[in-house]
Structure formats: structure tokens, C-alpha cells
N, C-alpha and C positions, 0 to 999 in steps of 0.2 A: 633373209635381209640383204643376200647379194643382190635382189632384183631393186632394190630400195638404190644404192650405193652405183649399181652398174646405172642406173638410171640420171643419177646425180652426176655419175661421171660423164655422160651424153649430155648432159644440158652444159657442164663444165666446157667443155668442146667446142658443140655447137652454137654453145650460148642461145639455144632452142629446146624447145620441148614442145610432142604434142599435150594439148589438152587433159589427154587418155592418161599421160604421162606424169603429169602434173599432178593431176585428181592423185597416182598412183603414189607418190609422194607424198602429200599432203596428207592425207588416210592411213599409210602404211607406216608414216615415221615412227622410229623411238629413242632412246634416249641415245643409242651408238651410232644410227645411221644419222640424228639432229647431228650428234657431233661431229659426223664425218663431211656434214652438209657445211656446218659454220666452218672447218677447215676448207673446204674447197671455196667457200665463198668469199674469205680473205685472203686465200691464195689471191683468184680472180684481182679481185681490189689491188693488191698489191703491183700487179702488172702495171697498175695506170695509175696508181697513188703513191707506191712503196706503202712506208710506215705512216702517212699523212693523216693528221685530222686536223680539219678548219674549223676554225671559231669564225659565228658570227658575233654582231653584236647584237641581241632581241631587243626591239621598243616598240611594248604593247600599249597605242597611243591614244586608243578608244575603246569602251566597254558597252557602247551602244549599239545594236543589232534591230534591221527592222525587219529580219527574218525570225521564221520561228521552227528551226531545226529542232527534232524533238528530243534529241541526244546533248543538245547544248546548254550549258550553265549563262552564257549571257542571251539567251533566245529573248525577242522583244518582249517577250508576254508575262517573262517571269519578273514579277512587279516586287522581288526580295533583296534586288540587285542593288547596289552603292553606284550608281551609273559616275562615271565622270570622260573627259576629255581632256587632252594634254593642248595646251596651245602650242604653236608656231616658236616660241622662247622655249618652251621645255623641251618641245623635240630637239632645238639646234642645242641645248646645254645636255643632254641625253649623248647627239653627235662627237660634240665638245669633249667628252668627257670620257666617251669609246674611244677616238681616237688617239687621246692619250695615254689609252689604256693596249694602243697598238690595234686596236678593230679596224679592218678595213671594208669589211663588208657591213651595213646594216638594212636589219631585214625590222622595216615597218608594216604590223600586223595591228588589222581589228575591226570589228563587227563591221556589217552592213549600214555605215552611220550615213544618214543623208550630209548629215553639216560637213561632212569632209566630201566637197563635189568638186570639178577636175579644176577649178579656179583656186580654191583652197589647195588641193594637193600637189598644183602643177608651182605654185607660189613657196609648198615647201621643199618640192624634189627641189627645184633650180636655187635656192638657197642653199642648201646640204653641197649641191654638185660646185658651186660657184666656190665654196670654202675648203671642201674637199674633193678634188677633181679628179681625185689617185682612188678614190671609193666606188664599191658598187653600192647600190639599191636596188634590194627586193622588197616587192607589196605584195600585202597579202590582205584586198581588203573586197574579196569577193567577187562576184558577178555584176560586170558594167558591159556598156555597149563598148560598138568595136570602138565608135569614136572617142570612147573616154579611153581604150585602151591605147590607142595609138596617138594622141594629144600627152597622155600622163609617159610614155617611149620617148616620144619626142624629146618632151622637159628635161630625162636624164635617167629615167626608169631601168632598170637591167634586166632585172629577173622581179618573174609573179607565181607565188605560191597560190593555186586553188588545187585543193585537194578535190579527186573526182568522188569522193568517198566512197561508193560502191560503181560496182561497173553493171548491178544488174536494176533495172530498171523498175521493179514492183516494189523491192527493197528500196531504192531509192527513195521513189513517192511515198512509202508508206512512213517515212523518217522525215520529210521536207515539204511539211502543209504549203502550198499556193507556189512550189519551184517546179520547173519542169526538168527531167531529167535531158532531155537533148540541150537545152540550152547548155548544162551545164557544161557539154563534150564541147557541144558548141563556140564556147568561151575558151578553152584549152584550143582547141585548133585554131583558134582568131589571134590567140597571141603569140601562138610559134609561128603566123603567116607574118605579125607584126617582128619579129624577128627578137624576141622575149628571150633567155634563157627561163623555160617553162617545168615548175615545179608542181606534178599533181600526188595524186597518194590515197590510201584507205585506210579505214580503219578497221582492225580486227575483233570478235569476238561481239559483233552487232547480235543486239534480239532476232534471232528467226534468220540467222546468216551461216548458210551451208559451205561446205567444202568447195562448191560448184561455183558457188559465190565468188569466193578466194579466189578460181582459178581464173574465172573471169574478170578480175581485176587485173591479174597477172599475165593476159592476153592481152587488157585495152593499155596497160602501161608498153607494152612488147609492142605495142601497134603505133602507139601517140609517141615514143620515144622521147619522151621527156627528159629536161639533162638534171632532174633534178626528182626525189619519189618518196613525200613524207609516208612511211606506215607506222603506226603506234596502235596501242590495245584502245578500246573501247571502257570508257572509266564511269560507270553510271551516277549521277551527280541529281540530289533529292530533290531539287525544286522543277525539277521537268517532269513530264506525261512517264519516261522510259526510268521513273524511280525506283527500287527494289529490283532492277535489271540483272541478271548475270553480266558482268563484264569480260572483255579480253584478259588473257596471261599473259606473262611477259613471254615465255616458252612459246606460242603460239604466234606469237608477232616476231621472233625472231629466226620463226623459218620462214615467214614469209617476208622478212628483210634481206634472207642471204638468196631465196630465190628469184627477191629481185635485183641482187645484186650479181648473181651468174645471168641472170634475163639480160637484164643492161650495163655491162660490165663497166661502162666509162660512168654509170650514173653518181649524183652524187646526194646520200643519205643520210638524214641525219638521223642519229641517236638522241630519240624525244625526251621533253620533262617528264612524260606519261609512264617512260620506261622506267624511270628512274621514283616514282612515284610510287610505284608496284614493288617494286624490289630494289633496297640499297643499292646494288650493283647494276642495276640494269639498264644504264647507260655503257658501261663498260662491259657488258653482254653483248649491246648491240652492236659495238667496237670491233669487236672479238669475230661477231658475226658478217662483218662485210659493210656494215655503216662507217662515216666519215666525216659526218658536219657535226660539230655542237653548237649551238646557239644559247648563250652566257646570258639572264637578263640584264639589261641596262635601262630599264623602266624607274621611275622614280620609286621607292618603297613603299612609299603611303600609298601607291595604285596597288599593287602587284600582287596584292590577295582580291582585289576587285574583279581580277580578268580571269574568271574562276571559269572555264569554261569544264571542268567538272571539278571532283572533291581532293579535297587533300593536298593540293599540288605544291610540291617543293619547291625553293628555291622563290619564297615570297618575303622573306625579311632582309636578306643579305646586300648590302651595298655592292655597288656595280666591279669592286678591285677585288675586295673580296670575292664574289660571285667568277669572277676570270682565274682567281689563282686557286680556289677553291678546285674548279673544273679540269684547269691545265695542271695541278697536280696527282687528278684521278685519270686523266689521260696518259701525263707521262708514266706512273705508276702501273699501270696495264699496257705498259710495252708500247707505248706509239709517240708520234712527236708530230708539237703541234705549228700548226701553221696556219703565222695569223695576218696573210695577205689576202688578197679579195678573192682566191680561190674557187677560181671558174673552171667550168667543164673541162675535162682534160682533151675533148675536142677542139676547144675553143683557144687553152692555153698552148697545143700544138701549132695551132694556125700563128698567134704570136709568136711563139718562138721562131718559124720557119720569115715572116715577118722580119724581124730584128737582123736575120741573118741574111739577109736579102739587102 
């Protein structure tokens, strides 16, 4: 298990690894060398975090999707769905109501809705920004043209979550009837050119998703340098094609969080509902292991079992104060301290500071 460990220590360093390397990891772990990884991987963190973890504030603001991912619980096709949509008043009282809960960042998240096109959304970024001008916004509402990408920037946009979900291309198409995969790279390169803080990621424990798989995600994140890299397990959820699925562990998704966190050492990651779904603690795993964002919902509560995007998912009843202090007390309790300013790339937050001092 030294070759496990010496290995981990070279990527620890280089903040590289080859492929060869990778694989070697991934295959070879166990339960002493995982723990030696999740320490080196908080180490890492610490260099450019300290003890930090940022809260968002989540507002999952549509459940309508006119994709049909075969892994997803709101895909268009599954006709079991409570569909609904938040107007324009709920978002800003959603906003309203984060911000005085101290949120300075909100991350609007949701299906592929036509009704939300860049007149609509450009209409609520610059409302949110005009009221709170000290906030960022992140979207995360899938695949658009460049022009929609660079008009919704324009408005007030900050950062865009699209997860690349896998990085290998058969996998890909065989999970995302009528999507192509280059577009999907596609889209990720158009909006770090739009000057985006750019959030992609994968999920672990897909049907028919190899070691090889993993590592090639872990290559195309090392490649796109993204300042931002959702990874969570695969949760199979009964009204899709991929029902009675084996899903991801939590174990399995949290070495491939701390080796995306020696990959990209300034990234910043959060610790998913998904983890925390799987196992009591496993938001505070993924802590442990080198992640650094949580995202608290602020969705209204009569949605928040709606936006089922698989089964089980925690944190669908709790009111938005509760739901924060519920969180920041399982943060500060697992030894970290939270921070609840807009919490940008530590790239990004160096150039400020060197800024101010100027």
C-alpha cells in the first residue's frame, strides 16, 4: 500500500498525475490509503481555504425539463411528476428572505424549462442584482446558445453550474437520448470564454461506468479547469428507464472529491444533498475530504419534494432558517467554520484583494 500513498503523495505536490496513475489509485484504494488520501486532500484545501466552508443559498425555481436524461427524476417524459414553476415574486421573496438569513450567494437551479427564455431570466438576474448588488448568481439551467449565455453575463450572471456528467462519450449518449455529447464540452468552454466562474462535475457509480471512466473525468476537469466541480453518487430514482439501477456510495464519491481536490487545488466543491442522503454524515465526509461549498435550500416547501431529481432526498420539509442553522451547526460540529459571503474562487478573491490594496 506504499505505492497507493507514494502515489497520492506525487499528485499532493504536483497537483498531477498520469492517467496510469490515477487508474492506480482508483483500483488499488482501501480503507488506510482512502484515509490517507482524504487527509492529504484537506490538507491541500486548507492552503487556499484554511477551515472555510461557504454556504449557498439553493432556489430550485422549476421542475420542468424538456430533456430526457435517463438517470433523472424530473426528465420530460416522466408524466408522475407534480410539475410546478416559481414566479418572478417567489424568486425575489426566496432572495428576500436568504439574504436575511446572511446568504450572499444564490445558486438558481432547474430543468430545461422553455418558459424560463433569456427575456424571462435576464428580467430576474437584473431584479435580484438591482436589490442585492453585494450578491453573486449562479445558474444552473442547462444547455443554451452562446448568445443566451452571454446576454443572461451580461444581466448580472456570475457563475453557471452544468455538470459535464461523464467525460466518456458512449456513456454519455447511452444516458442522454436526442443530446450530443460535444455540445455538452461545448457549452463549458463558451462560458469560461464568457468570462463565467464555470462549475462542471460527474457523477459516480453510473450503470456500466468503469474505473477508466472516473479517470477520464478527472483528466477533462484537470483540462477545462473549472473554478467550481459538483461530484456526488448516482442515486437511482423508480420512474426512469435506469430503475432498479445499482447506484453510487458515498465511499466511492469521496475519493473521487479529494482527488479532485489535489487535481484542482483552488477548486471549489461542494458537499451534495446526495451525500448526505446516502449516509447521515455524508455531507460532513465530504468536508473532511476536501469539499467546501454547502448549498442550504431556500426553495419554498410545498416545492421541495417536487424537485425529486432522484429518491429520498433530504432536506424537503424544513424551513429556509431552520434549514441554515440546522447545516451550520453540522459544519461547525465537524471542526470547520462557516462562511457566509459570496465566496469566490480563491483565484478570483486574490485578484480583489491585490485590487483594494492598490
Amino acid at each position: 500500500m506504499n505505492r497507493i500513498k507514494n502515489l497520492i503523495d506525487t499528485l499532493f505536490v504536483d497537483e498531477d498525475l498520469s492517467d496510469a496513475g490515477l487508474l492506480e489509485i482508483i483500483e488499488g484504494i482501501d480503507a488506510d490509503t482512502a484515509s490517507y488520501l482524504f487527509e492529504r486532500a484537506l490538507e491541500k484545501k486548507a492552503l487556499h481555504y484554511k477551515d472555510t466552508v461557504f454556504m449557498r443559498g439553493l432556489i430550485e425555481f422549476t421542475n420542468y425539463c424538456k430533456q430526457n436524461c435517463n438517470y433523472c427524476g424530473i426528465r420530460g417524459k416522466n408524466d408522475k411528476v407534480d410539475r410546478y414553476r416559481l414566479s418572478k415574486e417567489m424568486i425575489m421573496h426566496c432572495c428576500e428572505e436568504g439574504y436575511e438569513l446572511g446568504y450572499r450567494t444564490f445558486v438558481m437551479q432547474g430543468g430545461e424549462d422553455p418558459f424560463f427564455t433569456d427575456e424571462v431570466l435576464i428580467d430576474i438576474i437584473t431584479s435580484i442584482k438591482d436589490k442585492f448588488p453585494d450578491c453573486a448568481i449562479t445558474l444552473s439551467v442547462g444547455e443554451r446558445s452562446r448568445e443566451s449565455y452571454a446576454a443572461l453575463k451580461a444581466a448580472g450572471a456570475d457563475r453557471y453550474l452544468l455538470r459535464h456528467e461523464t467525460a466518456t462519450k458512449a456513456l454519455y449518449e447511452s444516458l442522454h437520448p436526442g443530446m450530443r455529447f460535444e455540445n455538452r464540452r461545448e457549452c463549458l468552454y463558451t462560458l469560461k470564454e464568457l468570462g463565467y466562474q464555470v462549475g462542471a462535475g460527474f457523477m459516480v457509480g453510473l450503470p456500466n461506468q468503469t474505473p477508466s471512466d472516473l479517470v477520464a473525468d478527472l483528466r477533462f476537469i484537470k483540462t477545462l479547469m473549472p473554478e467550481m466541480v459538483g461530484i456526488g453518487p448516482y442515486i437511482p430514482h423508480e420512474d426512469t428507464p435506469l430503475k432498479g439501477a445499482t447506484g453510487g456510495t458515498v465511499e466511492e464519491t469521496l475519493i473521487m472529491v479529494s482527488l479532485a481536490r489535489l487535481l484542482l487545488p483552488q477548486a471549489l466543491l461542494p458537499s451534495t444533498t446526495a451525500m448526505g442522503t446516502l449516509d447521515p454524515k455524508g455531507r460532513e465526509k465530504a468536508l473532511k475530504a476536501g469539499a467546501n461549498v454547502v448549498m442550504p435550500n431556500l426553495s419554498p416547501t410545498d416545492v421541495r419534494e417536487k424537485y425529486e431529481l432522484y429518491k429520498d432526498k433530504i432536506c424537503t420539509g424544513d424551513e429556509a432558517a431552520h434549514c441554515r442553522s440546522c447545516i451550520e451547526g453540522r459544519i461547525v460540529s465537524a471542526g470547520f467554520r462557516v462562511d457566509m459571503g459570496r465566496g469566490d474562487h480563491a483565484s478570483i478573491s486574490a485578484i480583489e484583494e491585490v485590487q483594494i490594496k492598490i
